[in-house]
C-alpha positions as CSV (number, residue, x, y, z in Angstrom):
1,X,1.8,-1.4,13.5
2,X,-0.1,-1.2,10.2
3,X,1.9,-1.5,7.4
4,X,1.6,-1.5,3.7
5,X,3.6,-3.7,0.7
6,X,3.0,-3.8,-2.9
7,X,0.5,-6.7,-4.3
8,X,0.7,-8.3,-7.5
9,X,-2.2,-10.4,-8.1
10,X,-2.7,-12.0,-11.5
11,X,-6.1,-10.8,-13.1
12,X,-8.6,-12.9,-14.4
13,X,-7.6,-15.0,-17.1
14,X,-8.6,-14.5,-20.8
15,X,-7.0,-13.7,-24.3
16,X,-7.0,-10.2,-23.3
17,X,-5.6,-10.2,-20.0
18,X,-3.5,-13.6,-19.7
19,X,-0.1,-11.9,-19.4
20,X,-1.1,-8.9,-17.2
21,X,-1.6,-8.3,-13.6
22,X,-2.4,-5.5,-11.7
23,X,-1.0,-3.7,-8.4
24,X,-2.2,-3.0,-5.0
25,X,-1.1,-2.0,-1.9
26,X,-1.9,-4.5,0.6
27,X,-2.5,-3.4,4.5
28,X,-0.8,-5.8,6.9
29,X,-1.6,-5.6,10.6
30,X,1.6,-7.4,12.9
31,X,2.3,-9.5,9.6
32,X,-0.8,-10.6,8.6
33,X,-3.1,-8.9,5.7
34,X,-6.0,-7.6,6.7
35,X,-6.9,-5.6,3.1
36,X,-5.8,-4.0,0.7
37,X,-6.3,-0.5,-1.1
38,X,-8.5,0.6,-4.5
39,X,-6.3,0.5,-7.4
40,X,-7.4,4.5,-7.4
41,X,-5.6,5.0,-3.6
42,X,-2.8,2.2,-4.4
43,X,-1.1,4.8,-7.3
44,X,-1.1,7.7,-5.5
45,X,1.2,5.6,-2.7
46,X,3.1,2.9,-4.8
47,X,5.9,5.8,-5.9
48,X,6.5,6.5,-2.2
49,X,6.6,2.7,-1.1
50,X,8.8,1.3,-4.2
51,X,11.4,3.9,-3.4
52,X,10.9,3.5,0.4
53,X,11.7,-0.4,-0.5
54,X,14.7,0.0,-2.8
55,X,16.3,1.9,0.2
56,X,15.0,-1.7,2.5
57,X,12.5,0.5,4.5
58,X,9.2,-0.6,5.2
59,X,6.2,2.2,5.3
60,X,3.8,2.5,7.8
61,X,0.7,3.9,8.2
62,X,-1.7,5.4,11.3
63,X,-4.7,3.5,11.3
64,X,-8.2,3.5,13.2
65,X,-10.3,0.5,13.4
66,X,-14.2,1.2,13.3
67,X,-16.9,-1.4,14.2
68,X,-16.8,-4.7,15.6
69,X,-14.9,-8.2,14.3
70,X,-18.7,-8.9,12.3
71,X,-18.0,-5.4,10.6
72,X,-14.6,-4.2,10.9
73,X,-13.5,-0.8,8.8
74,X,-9.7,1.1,8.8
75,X,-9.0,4.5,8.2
76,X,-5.7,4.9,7.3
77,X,-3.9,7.9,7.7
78,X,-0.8,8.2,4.7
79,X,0.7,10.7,2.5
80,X,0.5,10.5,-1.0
81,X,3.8,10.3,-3.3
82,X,2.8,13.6,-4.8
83,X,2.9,15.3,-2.0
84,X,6.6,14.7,-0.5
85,X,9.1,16.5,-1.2
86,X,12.5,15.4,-3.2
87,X,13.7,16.2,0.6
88,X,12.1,13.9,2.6
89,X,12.1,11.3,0.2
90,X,16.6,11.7,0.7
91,X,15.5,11.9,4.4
92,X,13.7,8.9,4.9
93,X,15.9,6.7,2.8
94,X,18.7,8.0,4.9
């Protein structure tokens, strides 16, 4: 099962960034990360999986691998925040 959980990764540091971090959805695979999303793609999901993980639900994602272990790409397959409903948003925290 592919799975996906909220990074915070301290950014580089300087005078101008010391005290901030940024967000990303990291991709696990069985428990162990295998990658994580462009900050872009990692927006459009993190309003979905922070409300998904206030209820203590996990998300998941379809995934296909493409290549070989020298090359390896995933496609995942997800919805964005924007486009669930206030519906299934009560039906999945249910």
């Amino acid at each position: 099962m592919w799975t996906r959980h909220e990074l915070l990764e301290p950014r580089a540091r300087s005078a101008r960034s010391a005290r901030s971090a940024r967000s990303a959805v990291e991709v696990r695979l069985e428990g162990s990360r295998v990658g994580q999303l462009i900050p872009m793609m990692s927006e459009e999901l993190f309003p979905a999986i922070r409300h998904l993980h206030t209820a203590e639900l996990a998300t998941a994602a379809r995934a296909l691998q493409h290549g070989d272990e020298a090359a390896a790409e995933l496609t995942l397959h997800t919805i964005r925040a924007n486009a669930l409903s206030n519906e299934r948003f009560r039906q999945l925290a249910r």
